[in-house]
N, C-alpha and C positions, 0 to 999 in steps of 0.2 A: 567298434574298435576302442580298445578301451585308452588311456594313455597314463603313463605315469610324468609325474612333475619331480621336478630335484631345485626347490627354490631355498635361497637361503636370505634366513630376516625377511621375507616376501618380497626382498625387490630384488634380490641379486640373481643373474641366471651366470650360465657359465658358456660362451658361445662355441663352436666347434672352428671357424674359420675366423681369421684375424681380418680388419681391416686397413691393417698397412700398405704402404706399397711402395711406388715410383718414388712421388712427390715426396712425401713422408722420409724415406730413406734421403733424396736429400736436403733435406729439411734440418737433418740431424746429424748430416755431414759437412757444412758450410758453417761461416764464422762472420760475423759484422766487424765492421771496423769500430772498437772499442778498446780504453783503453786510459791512460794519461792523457791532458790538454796536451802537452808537448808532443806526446805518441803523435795524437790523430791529427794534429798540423802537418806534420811530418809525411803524412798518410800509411804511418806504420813503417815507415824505410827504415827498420834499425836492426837488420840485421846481421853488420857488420862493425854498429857503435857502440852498442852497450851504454852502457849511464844512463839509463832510466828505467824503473822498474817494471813499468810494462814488456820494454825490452827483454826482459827474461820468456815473454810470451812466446816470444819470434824468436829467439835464439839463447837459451840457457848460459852461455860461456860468455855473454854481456853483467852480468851481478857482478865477474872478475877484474870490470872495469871500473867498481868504483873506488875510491879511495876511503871514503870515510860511510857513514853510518846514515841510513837515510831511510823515509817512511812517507807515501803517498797517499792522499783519499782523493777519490773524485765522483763529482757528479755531472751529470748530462740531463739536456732535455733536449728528445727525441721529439721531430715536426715530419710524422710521414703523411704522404698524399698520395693517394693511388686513382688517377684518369682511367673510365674503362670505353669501353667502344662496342655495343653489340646491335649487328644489326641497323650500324648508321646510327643507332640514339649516346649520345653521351652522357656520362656520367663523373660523379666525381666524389670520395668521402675521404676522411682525414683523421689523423689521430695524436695528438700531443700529451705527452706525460716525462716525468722527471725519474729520473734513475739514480739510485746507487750502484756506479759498476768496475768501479775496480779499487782497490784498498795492497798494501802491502809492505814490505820494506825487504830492506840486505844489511846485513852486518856483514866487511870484510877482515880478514885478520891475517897481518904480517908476519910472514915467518918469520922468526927471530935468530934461524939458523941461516949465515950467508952467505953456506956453498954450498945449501940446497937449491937441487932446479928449481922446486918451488916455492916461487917466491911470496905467493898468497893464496889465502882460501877465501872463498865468502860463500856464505849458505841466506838465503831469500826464500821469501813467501809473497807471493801473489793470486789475488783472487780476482779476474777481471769476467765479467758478464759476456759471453762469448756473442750470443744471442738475445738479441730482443723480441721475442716474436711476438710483441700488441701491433694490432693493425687492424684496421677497416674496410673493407672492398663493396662498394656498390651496384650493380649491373642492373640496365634495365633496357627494354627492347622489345618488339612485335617478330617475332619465330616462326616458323612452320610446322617446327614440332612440339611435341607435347610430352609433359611429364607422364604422361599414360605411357609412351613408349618405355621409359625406365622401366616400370611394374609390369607393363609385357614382357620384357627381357628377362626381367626374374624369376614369373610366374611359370613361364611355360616349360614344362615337365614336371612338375608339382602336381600331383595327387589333390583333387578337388577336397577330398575328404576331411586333408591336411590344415585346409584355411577355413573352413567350418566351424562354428562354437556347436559343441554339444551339449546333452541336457546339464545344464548346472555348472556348465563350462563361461568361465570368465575370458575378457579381451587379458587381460593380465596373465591367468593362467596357462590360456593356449602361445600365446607370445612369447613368456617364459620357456615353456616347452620346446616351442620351436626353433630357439635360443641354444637349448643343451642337446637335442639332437639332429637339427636340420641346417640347421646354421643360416647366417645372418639375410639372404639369399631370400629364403622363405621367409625368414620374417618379413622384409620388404612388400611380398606377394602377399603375406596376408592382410599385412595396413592396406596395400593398392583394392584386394579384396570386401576389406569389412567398411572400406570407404566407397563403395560399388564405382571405382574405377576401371577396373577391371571385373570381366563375368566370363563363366565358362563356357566353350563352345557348346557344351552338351551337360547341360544343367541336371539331367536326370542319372548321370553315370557318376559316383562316386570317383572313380577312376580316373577322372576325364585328367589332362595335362593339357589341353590346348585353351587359349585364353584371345579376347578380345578386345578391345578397349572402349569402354563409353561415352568418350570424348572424343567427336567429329574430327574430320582432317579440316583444316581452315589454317588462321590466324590466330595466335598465341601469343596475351600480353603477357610479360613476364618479368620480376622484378626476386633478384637474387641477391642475399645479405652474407655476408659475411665475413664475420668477428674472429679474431684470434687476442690471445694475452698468455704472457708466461716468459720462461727465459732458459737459458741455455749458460751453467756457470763452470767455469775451471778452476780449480785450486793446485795450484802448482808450488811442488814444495824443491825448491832447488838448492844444488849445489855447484860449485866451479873451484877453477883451479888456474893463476899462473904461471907459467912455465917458461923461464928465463929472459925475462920482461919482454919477450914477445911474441908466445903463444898464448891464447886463453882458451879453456874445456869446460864443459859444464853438461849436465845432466837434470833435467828434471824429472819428476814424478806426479801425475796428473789426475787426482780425481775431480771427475766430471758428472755432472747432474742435471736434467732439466726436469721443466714440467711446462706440459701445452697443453691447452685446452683451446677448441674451437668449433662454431656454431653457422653453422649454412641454414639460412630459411628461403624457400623458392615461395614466390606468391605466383599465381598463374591464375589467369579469366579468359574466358574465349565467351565470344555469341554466335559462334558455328551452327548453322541446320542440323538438326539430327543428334548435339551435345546432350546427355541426360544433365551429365557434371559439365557446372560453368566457374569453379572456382577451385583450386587447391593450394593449401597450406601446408608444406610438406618440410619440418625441420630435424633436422641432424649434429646430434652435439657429442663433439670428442675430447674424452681427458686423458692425455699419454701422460707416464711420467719415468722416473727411470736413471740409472747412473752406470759408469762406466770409468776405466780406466786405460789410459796410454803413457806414453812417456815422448823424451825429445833429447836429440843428442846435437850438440854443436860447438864449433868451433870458432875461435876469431884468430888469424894472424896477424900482427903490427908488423907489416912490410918494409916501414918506412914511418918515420916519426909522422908524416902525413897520410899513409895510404894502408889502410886497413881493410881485410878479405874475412869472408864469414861463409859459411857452410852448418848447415841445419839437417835433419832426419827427425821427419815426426811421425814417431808409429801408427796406426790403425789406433782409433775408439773403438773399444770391445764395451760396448753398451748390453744391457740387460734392461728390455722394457716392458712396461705394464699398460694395459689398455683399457677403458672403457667406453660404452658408448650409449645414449639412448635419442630415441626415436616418439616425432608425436607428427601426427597427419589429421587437417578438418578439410571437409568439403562442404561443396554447395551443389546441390541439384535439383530440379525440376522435373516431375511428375504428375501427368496430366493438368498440369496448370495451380499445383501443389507446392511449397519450395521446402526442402528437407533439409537441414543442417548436421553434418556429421563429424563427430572429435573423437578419432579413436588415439587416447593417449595411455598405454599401456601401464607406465611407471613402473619400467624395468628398467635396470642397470645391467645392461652384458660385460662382465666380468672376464676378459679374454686369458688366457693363458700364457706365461712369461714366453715370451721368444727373446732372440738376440739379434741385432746390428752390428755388424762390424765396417766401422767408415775405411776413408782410404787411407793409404798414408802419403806421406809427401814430404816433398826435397825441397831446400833452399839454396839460391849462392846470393851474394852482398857483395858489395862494396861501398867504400867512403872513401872520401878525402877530406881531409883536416886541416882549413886554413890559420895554422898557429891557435890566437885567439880571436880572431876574425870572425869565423862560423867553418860550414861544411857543408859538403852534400852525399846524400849516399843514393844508393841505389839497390834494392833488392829484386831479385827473379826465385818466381817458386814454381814448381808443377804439381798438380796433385790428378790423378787417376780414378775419375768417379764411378768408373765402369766397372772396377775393383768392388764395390760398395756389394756386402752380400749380407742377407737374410736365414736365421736358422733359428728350429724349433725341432722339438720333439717328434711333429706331426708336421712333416715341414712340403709337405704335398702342393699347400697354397702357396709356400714363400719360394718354392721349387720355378714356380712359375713369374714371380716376382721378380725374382733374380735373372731369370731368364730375358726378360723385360727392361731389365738396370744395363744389361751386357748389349741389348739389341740398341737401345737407345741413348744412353750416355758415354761419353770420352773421357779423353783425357784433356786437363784445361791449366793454360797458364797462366802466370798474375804477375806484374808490376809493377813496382812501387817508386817512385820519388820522392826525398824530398831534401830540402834546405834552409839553410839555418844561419841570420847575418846576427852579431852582436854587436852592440855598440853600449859599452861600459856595462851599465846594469837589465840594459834593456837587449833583449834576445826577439829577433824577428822571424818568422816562421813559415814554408808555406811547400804545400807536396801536392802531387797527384799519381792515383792510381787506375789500376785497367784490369778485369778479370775478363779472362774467355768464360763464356756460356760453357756449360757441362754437356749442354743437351748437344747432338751429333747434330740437330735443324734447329736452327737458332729460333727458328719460329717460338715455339716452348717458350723458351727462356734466351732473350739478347746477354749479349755483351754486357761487363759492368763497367761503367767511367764515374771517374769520381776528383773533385780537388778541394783541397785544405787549405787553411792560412790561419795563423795565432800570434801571440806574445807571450811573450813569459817577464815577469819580474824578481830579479837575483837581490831580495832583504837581506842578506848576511846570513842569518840562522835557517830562514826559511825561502822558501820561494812562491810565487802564486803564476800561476800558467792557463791562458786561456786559448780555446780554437773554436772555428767553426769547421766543418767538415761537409759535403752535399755529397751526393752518390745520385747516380740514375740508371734503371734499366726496365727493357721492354720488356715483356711477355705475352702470357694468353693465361687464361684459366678457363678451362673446361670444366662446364656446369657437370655433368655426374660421367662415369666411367663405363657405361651403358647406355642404351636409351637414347637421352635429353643427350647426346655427348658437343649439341652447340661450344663455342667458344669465344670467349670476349678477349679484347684485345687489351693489354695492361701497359701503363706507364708510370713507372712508383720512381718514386721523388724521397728519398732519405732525407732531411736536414738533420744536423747532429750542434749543441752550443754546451761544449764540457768547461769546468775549470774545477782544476787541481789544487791544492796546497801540498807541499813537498816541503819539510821538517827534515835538517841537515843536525845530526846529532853533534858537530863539530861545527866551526866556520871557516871552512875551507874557501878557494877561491872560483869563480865562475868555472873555470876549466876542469876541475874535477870535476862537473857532474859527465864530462865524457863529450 
């Protein structure tokens, strides 16, 4: 059989089936709490106050509430820790680093005519880090199954011929190939193959599809890594408008970008009766990247010199994303009292073909009350509809069934926010808590999110400095692979969040202008 190759620069292949899915979609549907120090004290409740620029994040028709001219930077460092649980063994890995994650300002401007309804404009730009997605996960645990199961599940119906090197046939070359026309599926069977994890029932038949595994049924130590780094940003270019000192409208326009990269490595040993393979090293590295565009429409009404109502519409992210992926597998086996060391690492890059995301969209309502110059407290409720969340391509065969998967297993989920705010002269005291429902239809997946806040702020005259802390906590599971090995470890992730801001008042207005 002869084959032809279609490589590009010798490492690129182009694979026929994506590897997106559940997880992934929403991965790139969800948002951290990020933002301004004074935001995330608050734990994001602004969207019925407006006067901070984050605020424009949660509800666009907040930049209408400021008076004067104003400009944010902030930084955070991020304290995550993720507990896992497999198999009774615990675990535990951790990841601290420093961010730059949100920057921007509002200019607003007075009508100068005063018997127009509107009485002001402000146009604002903010760019706040939506996502953070570094993170670390540990697992480790003695199993009953074995990653041999994975490479049985992919191999069988596969054409023995398929996973074969022929004369002058390279691990590169046939890899590659099986990349541009078999898809990612086969390539799996052929690592689990050329690392003799896998052998065919009928070794003499070309033909053969049925497959078996080399590695005895027993006890399975097992030790699973992984890494993720990258981020998720918005650039949101806004406008607003007041409407008789006691509407506010605003409108943003939102381009959105991320890039993710992440790296799963299964370490697996077994001293099973009958084991050829007693050791496998099986790792898997993903670089998505990708950007997209939405928008947000909202409103604030001033009820009452003290009581202020908000309403929010955030469109779908119409994301357009790119994929690649590569793959390296070594073993260890035993033959007649022989020990063979095997590293088949290709050094291909599967170059996947642009597909699209489209997230959901979602609704807000707020409220605040305004104690004179006292402080406030608001309150926000959102929904957003994850089951909405669809997949589409050109060859949309695979994400056909994806999406069918988003619709079987996710809902719709909602979010609430608290928070409040005492001053006392130049010192602003801070502190919020919020709650998201799990997406997933069985909480199992993925629990509930809870989370509370508390900061200060300090009002210099020209400028101001803002600090908070923020925690969040929530359960899960993470399923070792999608066939096969489909075990599951039980997760407990611990967010710590320590931002401060500096906030540059182009004028020197008084505390109560900032809203």
């Amino acid at each position: 059989m002869k084959r032809f190759y279609f490589l590009v620069l010798t490492i690129l292949s182009f694979a026929t089936i994506q590897s997106q899915n559940l997880t992934d979609a929403l991965l790139y549907s969800t948002e951290n709490l990020n933002g301004t120090a004074r935001f995330n004290a608050l734990s994001g409740a602004f969207g019925a106050l407006g006067g901070d620029i984050s605020s424009i994040a949660i509800n666009p028709a907040g930049s209408a509430v400021f008076i004067n001219s104003v400009g944010s930077a902030t930084l955070s460092v991020v304290d995550k820790k993720n507990k896992s649980t497999y198999f009774d063994t615990n675990s535990e890995a951790s990841y601290v680093n420093l961010k730059f994650n949100q920057a921007g300002f509002v200019f607003p401007f007075s009508n100068p005519n005063q018997n127009s309804a509107f009485n002001k404009f402000s146009l604002g730009f903010n760019y706040i880090a939506s996502n953070n997605y570094d993170n670390n996960v540990f697992i480790a645990g003695t199993g009953n199954t074995s990653i041999g199961t994975f490479f049985i599940a992919q191999a069988n119906g596969v054409p023995l011929n398929l996973l074969q090197l022929q004369e002058n046939e390279t691990i590169s070359s046939l890899y590659g190939y099986l990349g541009v026309n078999e898809g990612v599926s086969t390539q799996n069977a052929f690592l689990g193959y050329q690392g003799f994890i896998i052998e065919p029932v009928n070794s003499e038949n070309l033909e053969n599809t049925a497959y078996y595994s080399t590695i005895a049924p027993g006890s399975f130590n097992q030790k699973y890594y992984y890494s993720s780094g990258g981020y998720q940003g918005k650039y949101a270019f806004n406008f607003a408008a007041e409407i008789n000192h006691m509407i506010s409208i605003g409108i943003n326009l939102n381009s959105n970008n991320f890039n993710y990269r992440k790296s799963t490595f299964l370490n697996e040993t077994n001293n099973n009766a009958g084991s050829s393979v007693n050791y496998v090293g099986f790792q898997n590295d993903l670089y998505t990247y990708g950007g997209g565009f939405s928008a947000q429409f909202g409103a604030i009404a001033k009820v009452t010199n003290s009581l202020r109502l908000g309403f929010t519409y955030d469109t779908p992210i119409w994301h357009h994303i790119y994929e690649e992926t590569t793959q390296y597998l070594e073993t260890s086996r035993e033959v007649d009292g022989v020990t063979y060391q095997e590293s088949i690492n290709p050094r291909i890059i599967n170059v996947f073909s642009k597909h699209r995301l489209t997230t959901p969209w979602k609704i807000a309502a707020s409220g605040a009350y305004i104690f004179g110059k006292s402080g406030l407290i608001s309150f926000d409720y959102s929904y957003k509809d994850y089951s909405s969340t669809h997949f589409s391509a050109s060859d949309s065969s695979y994400f056909s069934s994806q999406n069918t998967i988003i619709k079987n297993e996710l809902k719709g989920a909602s979010a609430i926010k608290i928070g409040g705010e005492y001053r006392i002269n130049r010192l602003s005291l801070r502190g919020g808590y919020q709650y998201e429902e799990s997406p997933y239809k069985k909480n199992t997946n993925q629990g509930d999110l809870t989370g509370f806040s508390g900061g200060f702020g300090l009002y210099l005259g020209a400028y101001s400095i803002d600090f908070s802390y923020s925690r969040i906590q929530q359960k899960g599971a993470l399923q070792l692979y999608d066939i096969g090995l489909t075990d599951t470890a039980s997760l407990d992730h611990i967010r710590n969040n320590y931002t401060v801001t500096v906030c540059l008042l182009y004028t020197s207005p008084s505390p109560r202008d900032r809203g």
